[in-house]
C-alpha positions in Angstrom: -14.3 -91.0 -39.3 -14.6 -93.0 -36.1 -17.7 -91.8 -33.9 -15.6 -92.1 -30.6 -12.5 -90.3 -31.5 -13.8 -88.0 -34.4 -10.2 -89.3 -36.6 -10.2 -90.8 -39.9 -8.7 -94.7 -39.8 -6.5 -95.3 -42.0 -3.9 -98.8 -42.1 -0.5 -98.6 -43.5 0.3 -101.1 -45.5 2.9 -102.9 -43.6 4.2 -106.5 -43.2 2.2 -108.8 -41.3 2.9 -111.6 -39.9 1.1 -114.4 -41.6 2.8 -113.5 -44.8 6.1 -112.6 -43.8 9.7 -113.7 -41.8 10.0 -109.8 -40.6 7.5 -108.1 -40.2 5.6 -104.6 -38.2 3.5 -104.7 -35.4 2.4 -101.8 -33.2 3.1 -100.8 -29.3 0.0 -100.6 -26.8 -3.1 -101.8 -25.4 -5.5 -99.9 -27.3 -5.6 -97.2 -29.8 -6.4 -94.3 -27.1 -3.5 -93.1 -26.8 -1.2 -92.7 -30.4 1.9 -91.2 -29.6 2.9 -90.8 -33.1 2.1 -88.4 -35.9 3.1 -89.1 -39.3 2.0 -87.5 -42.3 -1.0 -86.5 -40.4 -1.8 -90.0 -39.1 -1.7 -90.2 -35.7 -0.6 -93.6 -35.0 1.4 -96.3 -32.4 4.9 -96.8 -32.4 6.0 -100.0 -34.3 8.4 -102.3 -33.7 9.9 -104.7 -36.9 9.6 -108.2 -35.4 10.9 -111.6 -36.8 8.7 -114.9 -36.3 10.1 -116.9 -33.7 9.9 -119.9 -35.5 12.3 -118.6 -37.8 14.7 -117.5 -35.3 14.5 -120.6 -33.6 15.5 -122.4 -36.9 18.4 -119.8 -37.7 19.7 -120.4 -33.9 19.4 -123.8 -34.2 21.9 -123.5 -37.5 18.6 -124.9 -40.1 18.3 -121.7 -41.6 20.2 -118.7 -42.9 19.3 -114.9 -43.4 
């Protein structure tokens, strides 16, 4: 439990980017305000990304999906 907020962390086991094409990152600044609540986690929204690299490469015709 976090002193400040008096919450358990917790991290979902998402993509990341460093070891993925697609992958999930969260919304906001900071963690003061988690809009979310799933499955008791309060949480930030998240977006699914893809590396721009490669979409640069799949614009550019050098890669497919």
């Amino acid at each position: 439990m976090t002193p400040k907020t008096n919450r358990y962390v917790s991290a979902p086991n998402f993509p990341k980017s460093g070891e993925h094409i697609v992958f999930v990152r969260g919304s906001g600044v900071d963690k003061t305000k988690l809009p979310l609540k799933i499955n008791g986690i309060d949480m930030l929204t998240q977006y699914v990304w893809i590396r721009g690299d490669e979409m640069n490469q799949a614009i550019n015709g050098k890669r497919t999906f």
